[in-house]
N, C-alpha and C positions, 0 to 999 in steps of 0.2 A: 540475771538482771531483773531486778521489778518491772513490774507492767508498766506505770508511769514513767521511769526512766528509760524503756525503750520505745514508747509511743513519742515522748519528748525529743528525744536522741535523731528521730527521724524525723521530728517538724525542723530541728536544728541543722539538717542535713539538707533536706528538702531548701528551706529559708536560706542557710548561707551559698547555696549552688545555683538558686537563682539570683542573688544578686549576686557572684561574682561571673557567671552567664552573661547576665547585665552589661555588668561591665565591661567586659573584655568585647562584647558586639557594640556598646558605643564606642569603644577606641577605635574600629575599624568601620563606624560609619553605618553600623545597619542596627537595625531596630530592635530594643534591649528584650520585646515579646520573645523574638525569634530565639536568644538565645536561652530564654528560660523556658520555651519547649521543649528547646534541643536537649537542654540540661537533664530534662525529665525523661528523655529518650536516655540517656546513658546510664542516670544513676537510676532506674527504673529495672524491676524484676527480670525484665527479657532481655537486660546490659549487664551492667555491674551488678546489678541487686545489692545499689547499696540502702535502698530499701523496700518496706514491704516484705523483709525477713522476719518474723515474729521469734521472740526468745523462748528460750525453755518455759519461763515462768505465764507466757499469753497461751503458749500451746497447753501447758498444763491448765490451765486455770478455763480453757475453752474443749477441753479431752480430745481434739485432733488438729494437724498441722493446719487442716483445710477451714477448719473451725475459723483459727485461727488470724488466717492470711486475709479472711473475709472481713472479722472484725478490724482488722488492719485498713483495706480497702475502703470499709463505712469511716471508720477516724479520715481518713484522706479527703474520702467525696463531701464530708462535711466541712471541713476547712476549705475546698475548694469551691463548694457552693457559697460559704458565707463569701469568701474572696470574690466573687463575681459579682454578689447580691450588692458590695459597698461599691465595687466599680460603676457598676451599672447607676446605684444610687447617687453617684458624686458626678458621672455624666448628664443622670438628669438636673442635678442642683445648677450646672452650667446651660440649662436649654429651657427658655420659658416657652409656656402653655402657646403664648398666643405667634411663638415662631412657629412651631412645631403647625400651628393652625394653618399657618400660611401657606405650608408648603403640604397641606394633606389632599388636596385631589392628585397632586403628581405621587406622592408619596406614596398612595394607594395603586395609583397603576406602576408604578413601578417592581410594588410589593407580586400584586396578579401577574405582571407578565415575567417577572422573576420566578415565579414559580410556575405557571404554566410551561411554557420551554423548556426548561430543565424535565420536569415529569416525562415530558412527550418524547425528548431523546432520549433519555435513560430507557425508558417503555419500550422506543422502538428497537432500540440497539440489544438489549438484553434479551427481547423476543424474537431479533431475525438471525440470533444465533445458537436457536434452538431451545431455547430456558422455557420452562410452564407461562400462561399468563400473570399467575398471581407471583411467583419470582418477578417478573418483569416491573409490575403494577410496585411491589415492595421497594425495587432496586430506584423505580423512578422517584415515590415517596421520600428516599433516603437523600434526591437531587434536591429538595426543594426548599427547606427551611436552610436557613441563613443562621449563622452563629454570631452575633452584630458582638459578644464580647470582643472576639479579635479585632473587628474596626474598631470598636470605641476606644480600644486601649491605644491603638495607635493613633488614634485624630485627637487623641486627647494628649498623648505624648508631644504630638504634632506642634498642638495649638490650635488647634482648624476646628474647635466644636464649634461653634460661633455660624463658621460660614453656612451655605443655604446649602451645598452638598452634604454636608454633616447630619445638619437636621433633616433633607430627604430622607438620609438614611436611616437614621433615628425612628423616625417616622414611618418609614416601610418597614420596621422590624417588628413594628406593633403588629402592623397589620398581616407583613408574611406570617408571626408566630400564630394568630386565630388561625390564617387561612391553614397552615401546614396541622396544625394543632384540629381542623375537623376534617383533612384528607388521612391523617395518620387513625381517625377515629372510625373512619369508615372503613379505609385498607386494613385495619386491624377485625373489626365486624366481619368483612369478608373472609379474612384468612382463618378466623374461628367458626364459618360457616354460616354467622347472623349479625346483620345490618340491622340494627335496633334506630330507626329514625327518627322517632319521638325525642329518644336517648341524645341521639346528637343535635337535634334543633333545640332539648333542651341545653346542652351543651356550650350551642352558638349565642344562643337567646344570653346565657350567663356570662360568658367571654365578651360581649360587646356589651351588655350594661355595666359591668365591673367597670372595663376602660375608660367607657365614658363619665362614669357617677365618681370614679375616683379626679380625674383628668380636672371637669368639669365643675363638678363640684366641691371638691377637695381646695382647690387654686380658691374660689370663693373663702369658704372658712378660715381659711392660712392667712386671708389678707385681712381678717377682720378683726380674728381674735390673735394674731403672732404678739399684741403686745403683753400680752399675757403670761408668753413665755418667760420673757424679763420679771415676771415678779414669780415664776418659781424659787423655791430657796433651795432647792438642788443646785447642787456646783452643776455647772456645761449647759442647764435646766433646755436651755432650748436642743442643746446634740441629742440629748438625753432623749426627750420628747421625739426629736426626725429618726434617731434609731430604732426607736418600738415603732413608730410608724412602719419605718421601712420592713422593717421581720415582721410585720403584721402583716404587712399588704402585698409581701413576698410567700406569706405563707397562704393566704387568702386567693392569692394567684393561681398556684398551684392546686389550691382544693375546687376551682373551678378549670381546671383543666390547661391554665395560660402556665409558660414558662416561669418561674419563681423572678426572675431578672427583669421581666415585663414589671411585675408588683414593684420593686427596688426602684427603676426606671420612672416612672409613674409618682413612686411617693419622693424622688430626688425634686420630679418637675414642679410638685408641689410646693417643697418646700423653697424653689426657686420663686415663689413668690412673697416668703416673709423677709421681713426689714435685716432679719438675723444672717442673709444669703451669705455673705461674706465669709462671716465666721464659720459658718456652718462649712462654707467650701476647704478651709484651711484645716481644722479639724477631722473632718473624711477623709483630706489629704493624708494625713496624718494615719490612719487607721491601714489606710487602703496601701501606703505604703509598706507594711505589715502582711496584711492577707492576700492582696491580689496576686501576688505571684504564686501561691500554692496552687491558682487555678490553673496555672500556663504550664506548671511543673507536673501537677496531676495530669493531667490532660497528654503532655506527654512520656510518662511514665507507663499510660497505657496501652503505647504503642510495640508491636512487638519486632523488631529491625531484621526477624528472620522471614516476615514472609516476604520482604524484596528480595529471596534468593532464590523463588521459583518465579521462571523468566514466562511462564505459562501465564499464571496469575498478575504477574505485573504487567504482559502486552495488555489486558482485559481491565486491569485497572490504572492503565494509563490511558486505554479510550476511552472508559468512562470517565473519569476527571479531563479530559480535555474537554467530552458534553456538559459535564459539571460546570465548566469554567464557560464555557460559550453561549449556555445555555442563560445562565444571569448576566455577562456581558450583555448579549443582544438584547434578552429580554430588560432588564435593569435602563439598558443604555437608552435606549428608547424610549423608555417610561421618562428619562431625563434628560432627553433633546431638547437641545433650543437653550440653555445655560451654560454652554459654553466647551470645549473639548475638555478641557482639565476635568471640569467639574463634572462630564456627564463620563468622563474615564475613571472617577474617582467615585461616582454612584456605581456603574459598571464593576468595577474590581472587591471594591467595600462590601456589597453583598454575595462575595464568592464564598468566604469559608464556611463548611458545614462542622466541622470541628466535634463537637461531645454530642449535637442532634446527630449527624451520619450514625455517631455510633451508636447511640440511643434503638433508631429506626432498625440499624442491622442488628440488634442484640436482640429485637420483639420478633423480627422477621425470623431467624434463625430458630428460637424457642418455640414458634408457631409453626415452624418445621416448613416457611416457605422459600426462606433461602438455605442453599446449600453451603457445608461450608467452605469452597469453595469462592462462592458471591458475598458471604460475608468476610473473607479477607479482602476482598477486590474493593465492598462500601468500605471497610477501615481505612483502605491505603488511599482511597481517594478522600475522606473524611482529613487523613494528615497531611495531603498532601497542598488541598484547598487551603488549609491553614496555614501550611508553610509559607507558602507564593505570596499571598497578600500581605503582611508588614513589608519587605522589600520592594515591593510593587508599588506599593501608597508611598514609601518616602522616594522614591525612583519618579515618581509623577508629579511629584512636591519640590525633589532634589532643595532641599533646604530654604527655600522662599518660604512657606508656608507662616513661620512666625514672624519675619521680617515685614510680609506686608498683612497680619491680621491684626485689627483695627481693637480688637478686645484683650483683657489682662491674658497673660500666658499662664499654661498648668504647667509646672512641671513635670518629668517623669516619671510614672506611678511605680 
């Protein structure tokens, strides 16, 4: 089979297995995420392999299987980053600048005591049972950052972006990603033997003027010059224009050290303030109905369902994910007392999933040769299992009001 028809053959398989995933979990009531994880769990290389098998013609054309399977896996991780990049984008077009304002001193502490806590029980847990420090130190890193894709897709499913819980959360993912994004810079320094601090204050210095100079000033320009976009003579002229922003400022993210979804997030909020908001929102709809599942499908195709069969490693990777989990509860929940139980149980569970960062963290730890691998299946299992719990959990706290009483246009299901 040609290389394009078997690269095709598997976005086709991928695409039609998450929405009928989809579907088959709204007919019973639970969150259509969930089922296009799952889906990625079966049809994924460690299940069915129904893909990510490369054909004669990729293995030849790459001279080994292994060759092969890897350019496989980049075709994936790019579909599934752009699919995040328009999620993340089409959440910010729903959240303006000056909500987001409102709620940034809680927001921030929520972000810090969400990751503080998690770090410290991971730390301690992993250390008083005999592991190195720098294992410990990795294992806690991998507690800390938040994967805010799996909330957004579900508050957006919801209908709940709108409310003040939404945009806490929103709002602490900015700021967990810096903060996790210079503990992983330094736990990385250590575990190669050298802490370059100039390195990371430069680091910090560029991840917090980015934020701000985009946020800030970006939302200025958009509102002064958006009529402009109207007299472009490109067809969509204004989509057209929010797209290269957004893969600009997604890519611009990344080259300063911030999550690529942070950039996407940021140029959405932006463009949350031109005249064109509307259209713009129906259109991403549109797009993101398309890619975003490839990211929930990836995500879980790269789980492998054999390591739940050593009951050694899952007692160890179910006490870390219960600190995983309790560790951004309390920390989280705290940061957002006083607004009310739903809603501070709703910040509380929203920043639990570690999702593709766990794996990230346990992939750099394990090649740095500080976790063993052992502790890197126990960050993976806890990575999918965070993931798992929170869409059922968020509509379970919601149980269906959630659209009934929000006071803004409803999205529907991405």
């Amino acid at each position: 089979m040609p290389i394009a028809a078997t690269i095709l053959l598997d976005i086709l398989i991928i695409f039609a297995m998450a929405k009928l995933a989809g579907e088959l979990f709204e007919r019973v009531r639970q969150p259509a995420v969930l089922g296009e994880i799952l889906a990625g769990v079966l049809i994924g290389p460690y299940a069915l392999a129904l893909i990510g098998q490369p054909g004669d013609g990729l293995i030849a054309a790459f001279h080994s299987e292994e060759a092969a399977r890897e350019a496989l896996r980049i075709v994936y991780d790019v579909f599934a980053e752009v699919g995040i990049i328009v999620l993340l984008f089409f959440v910010g077009l729903e959240t303006r600048i000056e909500d987001l304002l409102s709620v940034g001193r809680r927001a921030a502490v929520v972000a810090v005591l969400g990751i503080v806590l998690p770090f410290v029980f991971g730390y301690l847990l992993t250390a008083s049972i005999g592991y190195s420090g720098l294992s410990a130190v990795f294992v806690g890193t991998a507690l800390v950052a938040t994967s805010v894709g799996i909330t957004a897709r579900v508050l957006s499913d919801l209908g709940v972006l709108q409310r003040p819980e939404a945009r806490i959360i929103l709002g602490a993912a900015v700021v967990d990603d810096i903060l996790a994004m210079i503990l992983l810079a330094i736990v990385t320094g250590i575990g190669g033997g050298e802490v370059s601090w100039g390195q990371i204050s430069l680091v910090i210095v560029e991840a917090i003027a980015f934020t701000a100079f985009v946020a800030l000033v970006g939302a200025r320009v958009i509102r002064r010059y958006d009529a402009h976009l109207d007299a472009l003579h490109l067809q969509n002229g204004p989509f057209v224009v929010a797209m290269v922003v957004c893969l600009g400022l997604s890519a611009l993210a990344g080259y300063v050290g911030l999550a690529a979804i942070i950039g996407a997030f940021l140029a959405g909020m932006v463009f949350s303030e031109a005249r064109q908001r509307d259209s713009l929102i129906a259109q991403t709809r549109a797009v993101a109905e398309l890619l975003v599942p490839f990211f929930f499908v990836v995500t879980g195709a790269q789980v492998d369902p054999r390591l739940f069969l050593d009951w050694r490693i899952v007692g160890l990777a179910l006490a870390v994910t219960v600190l995983a989990i309790a560790g951004k509860l309390i920390g989280c929940s705290i940061g957002a007392w006083g607004l009310g139980k739903r809603s501070v149980a709703v910040v509380g569970v929203g920043m639990v999933p570690r999702g593709e960062v766990g794996v990230i963290v346990a992939t750099l730890g394990l090649t740095l040769g500080a976790l063993s691998r052992e502790l890197f299946s126990v960050v993976i299992m806890m990575s999918v299992l965070t993931t798992l719990i929170v869409p059922p959990v968020l509509h379970w706290i919601y149980r269906g009001t959630a659209r009934s009483t929000s006071t803004t246009p409803q999205s529907p299901h991405l």
